[in-house]
N, C-alpha and C positions, 0 to 999 in steps of 0.2 A: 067520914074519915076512917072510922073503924071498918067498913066494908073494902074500901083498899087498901089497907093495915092489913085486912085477912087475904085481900087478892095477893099481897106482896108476898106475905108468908107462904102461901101454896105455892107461887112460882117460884119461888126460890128453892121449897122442897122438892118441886118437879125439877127443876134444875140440881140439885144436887142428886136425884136420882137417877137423871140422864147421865150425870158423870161417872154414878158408880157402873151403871151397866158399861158405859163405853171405856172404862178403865180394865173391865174384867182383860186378862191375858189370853193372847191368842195359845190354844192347843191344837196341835197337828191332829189331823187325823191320825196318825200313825202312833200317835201317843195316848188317846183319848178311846174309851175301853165303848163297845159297841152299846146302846141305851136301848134299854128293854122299851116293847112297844105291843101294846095290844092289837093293833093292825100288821103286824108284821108277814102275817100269813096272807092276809090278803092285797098286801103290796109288793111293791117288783121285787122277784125273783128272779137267776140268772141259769141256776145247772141243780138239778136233783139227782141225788146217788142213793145206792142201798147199801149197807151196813149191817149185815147180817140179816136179821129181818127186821131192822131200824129203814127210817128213810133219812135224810139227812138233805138239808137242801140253805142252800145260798144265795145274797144277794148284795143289793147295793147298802151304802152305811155302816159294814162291820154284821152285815142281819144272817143268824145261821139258825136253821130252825131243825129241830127231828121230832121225829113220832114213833111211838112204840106200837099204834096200834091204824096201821093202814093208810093214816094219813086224816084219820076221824077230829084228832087230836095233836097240837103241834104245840112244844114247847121252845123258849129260846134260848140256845146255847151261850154261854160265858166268854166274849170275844175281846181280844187285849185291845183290837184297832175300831177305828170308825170307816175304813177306807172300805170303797166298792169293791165286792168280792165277785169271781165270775164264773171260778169251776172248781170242783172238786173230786178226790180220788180216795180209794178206799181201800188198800192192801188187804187187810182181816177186818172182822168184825170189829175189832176198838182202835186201830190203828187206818188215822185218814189224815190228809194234807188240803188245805183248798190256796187255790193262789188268787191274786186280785190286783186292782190297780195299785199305784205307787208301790211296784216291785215287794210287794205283799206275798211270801210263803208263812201258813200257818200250817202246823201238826196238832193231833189231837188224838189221846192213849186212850181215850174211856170210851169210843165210838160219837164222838163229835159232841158229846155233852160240855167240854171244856177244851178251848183252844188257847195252846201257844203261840208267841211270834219265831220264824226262825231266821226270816230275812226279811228287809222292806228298800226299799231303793235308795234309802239314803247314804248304804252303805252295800250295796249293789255295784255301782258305778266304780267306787274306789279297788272294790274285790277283783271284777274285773281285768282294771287296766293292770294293779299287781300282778294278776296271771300273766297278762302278756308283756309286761316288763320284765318279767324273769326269765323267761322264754326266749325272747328279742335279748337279753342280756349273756344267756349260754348259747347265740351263737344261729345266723340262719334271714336272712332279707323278709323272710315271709311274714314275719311277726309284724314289722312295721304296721302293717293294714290294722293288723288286730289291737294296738296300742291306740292306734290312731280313734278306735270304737271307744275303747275304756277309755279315751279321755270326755270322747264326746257324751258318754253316759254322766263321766263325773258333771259334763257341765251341764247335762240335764238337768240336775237335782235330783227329788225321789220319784218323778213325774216317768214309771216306766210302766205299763198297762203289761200283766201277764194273764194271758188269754185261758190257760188249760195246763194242766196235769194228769202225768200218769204215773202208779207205782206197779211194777211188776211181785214185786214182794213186799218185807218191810223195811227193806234195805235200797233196791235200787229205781231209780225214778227221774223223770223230768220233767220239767215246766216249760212252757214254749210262750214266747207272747211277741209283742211290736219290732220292726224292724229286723228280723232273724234272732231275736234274744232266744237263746237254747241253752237251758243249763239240766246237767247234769247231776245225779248223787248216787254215792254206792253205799253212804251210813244214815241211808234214814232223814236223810235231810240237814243232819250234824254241818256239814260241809256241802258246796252247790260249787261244780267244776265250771266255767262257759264252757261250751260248742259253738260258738260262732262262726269258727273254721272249721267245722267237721257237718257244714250241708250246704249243698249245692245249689247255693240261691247269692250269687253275687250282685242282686241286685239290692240284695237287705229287705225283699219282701217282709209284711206280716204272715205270721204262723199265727192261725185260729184254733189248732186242734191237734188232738194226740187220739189214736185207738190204735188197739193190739189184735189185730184177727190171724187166725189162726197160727200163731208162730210168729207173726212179722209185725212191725212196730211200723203207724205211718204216723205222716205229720200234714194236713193240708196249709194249705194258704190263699194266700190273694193272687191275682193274677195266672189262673192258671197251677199255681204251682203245686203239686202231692211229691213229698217224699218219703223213700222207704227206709229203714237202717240196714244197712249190707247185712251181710250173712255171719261178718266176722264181728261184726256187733260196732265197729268203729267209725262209722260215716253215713251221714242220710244222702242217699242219691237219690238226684230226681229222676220221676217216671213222667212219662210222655204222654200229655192227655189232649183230646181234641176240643178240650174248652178252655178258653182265655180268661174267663171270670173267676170270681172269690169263690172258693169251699170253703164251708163252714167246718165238714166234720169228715167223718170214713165211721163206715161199718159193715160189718161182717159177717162172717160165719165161714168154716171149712167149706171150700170151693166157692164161696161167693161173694163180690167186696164193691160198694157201693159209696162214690163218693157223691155229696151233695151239697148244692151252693146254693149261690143268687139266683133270681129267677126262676126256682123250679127247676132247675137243672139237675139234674142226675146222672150219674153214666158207672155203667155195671162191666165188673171186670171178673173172667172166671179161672184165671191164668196168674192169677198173684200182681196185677198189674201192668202188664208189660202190655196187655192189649184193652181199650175199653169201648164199649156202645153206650149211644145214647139212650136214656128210658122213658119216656114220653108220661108226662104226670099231667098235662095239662093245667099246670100252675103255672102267676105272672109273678107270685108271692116267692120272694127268698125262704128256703127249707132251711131251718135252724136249727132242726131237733133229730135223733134218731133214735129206737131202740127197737129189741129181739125181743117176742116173748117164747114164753115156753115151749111151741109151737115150730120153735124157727121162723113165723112169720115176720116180715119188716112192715116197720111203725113209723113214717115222717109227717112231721109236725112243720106248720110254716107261720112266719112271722106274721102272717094274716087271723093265723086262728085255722088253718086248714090241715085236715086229717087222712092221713091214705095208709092203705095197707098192702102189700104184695103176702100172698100165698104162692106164689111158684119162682122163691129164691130170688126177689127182687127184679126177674123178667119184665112186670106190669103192674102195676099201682091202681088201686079205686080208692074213689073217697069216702069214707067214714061217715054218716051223718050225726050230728051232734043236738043236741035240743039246746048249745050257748057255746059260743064262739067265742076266745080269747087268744091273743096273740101267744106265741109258746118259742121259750129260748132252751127248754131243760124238758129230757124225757125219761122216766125209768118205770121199771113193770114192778112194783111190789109183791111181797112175802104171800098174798090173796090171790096173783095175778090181774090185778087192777094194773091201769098205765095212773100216773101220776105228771101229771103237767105242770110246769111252771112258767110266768113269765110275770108283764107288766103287770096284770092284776092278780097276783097272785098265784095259789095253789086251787089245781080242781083235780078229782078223779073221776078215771070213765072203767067200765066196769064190759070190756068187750067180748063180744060173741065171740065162745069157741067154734074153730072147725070143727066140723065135721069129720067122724070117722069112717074112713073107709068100709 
């Protein structure tokens, strides 16, 4: 009797324990401050930035990581959300924003050691439609379309994925993500204006990316779609490209601008866009990554784990040999001139042979 007198007791403690765990309240991600993790460097990561000569890098769960020293050494930054993060951007050296799923803008003053929230989707949606209800309110048919979006955000919920950021200074900047979502800011991120009407994508494509080459602002997307900002700084219009597939990114340099997608695709433009070829890389792997180093040389990374380089202004591309291959979503050249990669498994750096001088 006494041996089930003690089974009864235990199950009934097991049972009162299962209720306190299942009682526990649910917290949003968007509420719930990012949870330190000793693996956090060597699990997924989404976009690597530099920060003076900090490296700074992003991922899923709220996870922000920097290093003072090449990337030897990664600490983790103070995050208000739990939500997936996906890029991030870096005006000065202490002054950066990253954006991420559930309509997620963060800013951060001291170089990414400590982030703010400044916007997240749950209040996204509402901001929105108020834009274009006042607008449609002083007058004009055009609005309708764009009311008709802010409502559909509202009834999204916070569920709105923002893909990428750029700040041209520490004042003005945008975030681009799913569905045509384009917002703008001229204080720092205090305020986030839509552009929804102001690019040339009526189908509501996604926007994957933001880069600034030389003077000109683009945005790639899905389906074919790259656009530019006009001249007068007011409207993305689209350029006209002979691939129908997703870009992931654009990058540059005076006189040379390369966008890159799905498949290996690439196509080089030396004319600010308006004309492109295709560049033959011999990849089946979608290019995820890009970057310059010192050199002017281009650097694409593929979701394979595949590495290539152009030395003659992105004309031709070779592969890189690697002694470990890891998939790669995020590329930047640090303060040493190392490349620093990042993706599903984390953080690696490679340590690349300079050219040759003439």
């Amino acid at each position: 009797m006494a041996f089930f007198k003690r089974c009864s007791v235990m199950l009934l403690a097991w049972a009162a324990l299962q209720g306190a765990v299942q009682a526990e309240p649910y917290v949003d991600v968007l509420d719930l401050p990012a949870q330190p993790s000793a693996l956090a460097a060597s699990s997924a990561l989404r976009d690597v930035s530099v920060a003076g000569t900090r490296l700074v890098a992003v991922g899923p769960r709220g996870h922000i990581l920097y290093s003072d020293d090449q990337g030897s050494h990664w600490q983790q930054a103070q995050v208000p959300v739990s939500a997936d993060l996906n890029a991030l951007s870096f005006a000065t050296a202490q002054l950066g924003w990253a954006v991420g799923n559930d309509g997620v803008i963060l800013h951060s003053r001291d170089g990414g050691q400590r982030w703010e929230k400044q916007l997240d989707g749950r209040v996204l949606g509402e901001q929105v439609l108020a834009y274009y209800q006042a607008r449609a309110q002083a007058g004009g048919d055009q609005w309708a379309r764009w009311v008709g979006e802010g409502e559909r955000l509202v009834a999204e919920g916070a569920d709105k994925p923002l893909l990428d950021v750029w700040f041209s200074d520490p004042l003005h900047g945008f975030a681009v993500g799913v569905f045509n979502l384009l917002l703008h800011t001229v204080d720092g991120g205090q305020h986030w204006t839509p552009w929804l009407e102001r690019s040339d994508n009526p189908q509501g494509l996604h926007l994957t990316g933001l880069a600034s080459v030389d003077g000109a602002l683009y945005i790639s997307g899905e389906q074919g779609l790259l656009l530019k900002l006009s001249a007068d700084g007011e409207r993305f219009q689209r350029l006209s490209t002979p691939y129908a597939g997703t870009y992931f990114g654009v990058i540059g340099k005076p006189g040379t601008l390369l966008a890159y997608g799905l498949r290996g695709h690439v196509l080089r433009s030396t004319d600010g866009g308006a004309q492109w070829q295709a560049v033959k890389t011999d990849l089946t792997s979608s290019i995820t990554a890009a970057s310059l180093d010192a050199s002017g040389r281009f650097w694409l990374a593929s979701q394979a784990g595949d590495l290539l380089v152009s030395g003659d202004d992105g004309a031709s591309f070779s592969p890189v040999a690697q002694t470990q291959r890891a998939p790669v979503s995020g590329a930047a050249f640090d303060s040493a001139a190392d490349l620093v990669l990042v993706g599903e498994r984390g953080i690696r750096t490679l340590a690349p042979e300079q050219p040759q001088q003439p």
